[in-house]
N, C-alpha and C positions, 0 to 999 in steps of 0.2 A: 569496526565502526562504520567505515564505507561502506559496506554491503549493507549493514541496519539502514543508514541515508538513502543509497539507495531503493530500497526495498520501500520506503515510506513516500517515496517520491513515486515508485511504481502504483500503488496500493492508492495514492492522493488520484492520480489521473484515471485508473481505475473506478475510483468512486464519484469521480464526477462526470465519465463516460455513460455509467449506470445511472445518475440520477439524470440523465438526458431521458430515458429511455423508461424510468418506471418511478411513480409518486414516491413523497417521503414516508407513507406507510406501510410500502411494498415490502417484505421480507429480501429481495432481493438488494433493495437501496440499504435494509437496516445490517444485514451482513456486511453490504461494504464499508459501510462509514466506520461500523464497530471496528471491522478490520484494518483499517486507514487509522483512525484513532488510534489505537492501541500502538500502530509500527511508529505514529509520531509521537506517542507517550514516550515510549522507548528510549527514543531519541534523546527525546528533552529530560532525560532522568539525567544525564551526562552532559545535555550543555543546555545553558541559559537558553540559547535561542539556534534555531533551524531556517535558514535563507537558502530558498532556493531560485536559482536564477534562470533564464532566458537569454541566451547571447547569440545573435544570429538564429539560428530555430533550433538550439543545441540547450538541454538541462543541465545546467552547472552548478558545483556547489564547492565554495572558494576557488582553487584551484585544478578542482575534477569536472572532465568534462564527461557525460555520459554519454558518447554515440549511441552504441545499442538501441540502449535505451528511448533517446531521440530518435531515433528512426523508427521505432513500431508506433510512437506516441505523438507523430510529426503533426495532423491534423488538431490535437487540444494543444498542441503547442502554439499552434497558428491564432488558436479560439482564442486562446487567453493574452497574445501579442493584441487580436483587432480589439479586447477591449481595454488596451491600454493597460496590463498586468506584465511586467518584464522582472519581477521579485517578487517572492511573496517569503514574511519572516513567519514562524511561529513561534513565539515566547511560554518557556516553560511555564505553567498555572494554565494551559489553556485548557478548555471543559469541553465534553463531547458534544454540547447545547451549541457552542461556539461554532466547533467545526460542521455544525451540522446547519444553521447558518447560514456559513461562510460557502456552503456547497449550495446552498438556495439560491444565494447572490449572485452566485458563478453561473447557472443557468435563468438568470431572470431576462428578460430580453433588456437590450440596451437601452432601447426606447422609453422602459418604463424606470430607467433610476437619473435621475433630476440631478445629479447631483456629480461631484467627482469618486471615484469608487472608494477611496480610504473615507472620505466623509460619510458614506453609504453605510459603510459596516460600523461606522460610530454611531448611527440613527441608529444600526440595529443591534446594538450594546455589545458587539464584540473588539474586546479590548487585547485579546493576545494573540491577534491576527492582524499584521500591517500588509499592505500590498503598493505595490507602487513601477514607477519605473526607474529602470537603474541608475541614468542618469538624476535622478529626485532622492540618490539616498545622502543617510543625513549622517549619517556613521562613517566618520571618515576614513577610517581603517575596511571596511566593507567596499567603498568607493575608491581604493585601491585594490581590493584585488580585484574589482570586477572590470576596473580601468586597466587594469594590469591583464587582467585575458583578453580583453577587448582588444588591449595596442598589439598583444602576441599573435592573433588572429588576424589581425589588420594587415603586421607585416609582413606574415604569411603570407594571404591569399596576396596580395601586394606582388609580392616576388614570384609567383606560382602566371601571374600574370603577363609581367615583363620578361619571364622567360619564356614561357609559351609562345610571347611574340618574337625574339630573339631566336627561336628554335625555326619558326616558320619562314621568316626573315632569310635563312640560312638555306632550308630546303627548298625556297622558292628562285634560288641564287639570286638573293637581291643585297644593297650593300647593311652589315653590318652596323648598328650603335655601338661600339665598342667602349662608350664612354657608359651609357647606361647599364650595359650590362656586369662591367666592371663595378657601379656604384649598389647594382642589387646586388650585386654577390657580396660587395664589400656590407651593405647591411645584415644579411643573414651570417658572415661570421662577429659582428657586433655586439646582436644580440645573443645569438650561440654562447658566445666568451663571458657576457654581461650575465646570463638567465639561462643559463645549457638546459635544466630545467625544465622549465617553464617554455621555451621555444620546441624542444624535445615532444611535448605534449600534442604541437600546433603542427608535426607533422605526421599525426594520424588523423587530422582530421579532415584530408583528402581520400582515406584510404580506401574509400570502394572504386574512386577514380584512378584505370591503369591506364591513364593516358601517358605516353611518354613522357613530356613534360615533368609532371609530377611525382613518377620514377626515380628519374634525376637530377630532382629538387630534393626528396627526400634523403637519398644517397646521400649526397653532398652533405645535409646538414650529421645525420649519422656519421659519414666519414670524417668531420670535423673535428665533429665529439670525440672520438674516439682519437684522434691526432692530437688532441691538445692534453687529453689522458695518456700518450706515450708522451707529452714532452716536447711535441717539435711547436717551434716557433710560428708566430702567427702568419711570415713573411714564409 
């Protein structure tokens, strides 16, 4: 089922990259959209609805963060942050007219829509397509998990920080925060213990950075995991 999400989230940027680049009656545009539709048909034969997120410039979908993917796609990830799109749902019934739309909208210039963008695709009759920003959602269970990667990413890059400075701190022979460094490490086994999980996830997503720091950040949280799995106490 991830990789179909996936796949449809690839296939969505895909088609909105193309309709940058050729009208809506180009053979080119009408391949993609079909091909887009069809992988979000897919989807939605299996569930009510499809939310795909924006967190940092990373595609998220509840709990899965796509790097990869985020990385060849970083620039329409950007396009769709400046105009205020951080979510977009699509609710099963939706029609190939809809999506087809909803891709006009996405490349309309800013300047020409009067209006807030969820109001926009209401003037243009598409009803099972919401977009919005994440903090704006209304689904309170959605607003948890996307609060829930947010705060795990937070306190990630958070501790990635104050170590880095604690690291340099040290190689510069200067004195020592022994107090802060003691209360970063006491938060990343917090949440390690609390969401091993979910904290687990937020340390790949430094991984093409092999600064030392971040080495040793991820160590740490791996060796943790793996410590409280044989049993030893958190002291």
């Amino acid at each position: 089922m991830l990789e179909k999400i996936e796949n449809s989230f690839r296939d969505l940027i895909s088609v909105i990259q193309i309709a940058r680049l050729y009208p809506d009656w180009h053979p080119q545009f009408k391949r993609a959209i079909d091909k887009a539709y069809l992988s979000l048909e897919e989807v939605l034969r299996e569930r009510e609805e499809l939310v795909i997120g924006i967190i940092g410039e990373e595609l998220a979908f509840e709990k899965e963060i796509f790097f990869e993917l985020s990385k060849t796609t970083k620039q329409m990830i950007l396009y769709l942050k400046d105009r205020g799109i951080e979510r977009i749902v699509f609710c099963r019934g939706m029609e190939n007219e809809e999506l087809n739309k909803f891709i006009s909208f996405l490349i309309t210039p800013k300047e020409e829509i009067k209006t807030d963008a969820q109001g926009y695709l209401s003037f243009l009759g598409i009803k099972n397509i919401i977009v919005g920003k994440i903090k704006s959602f209304t689904d309170t269970s959605l607003a948890v998990k996307a609060g829930g990667a947010i705060n795990y990413l937070s306190v990630y890059e958070n501790s990635l920080d104050k170590i880095s400075h604690s690291i340099e701190t040290v190689l510069n022979e200067q004195e020592l925060d022994h107090l802060t460094l003691r209360l970063t490490v006491n938060d990343v086994v917090e949440n390690l213990l609390g969401r091993h999980q979910d904290f687990l996830n937020s340390a790949v997503i430094k991984r093409y950075d092999f600064m030392t720091f971040t080495h040793i950040l991820n160590v740490s949280i791996l060796s943790m995991y793996l410590s409280s799995k044989l049993g030893f106490a958190k002291n």
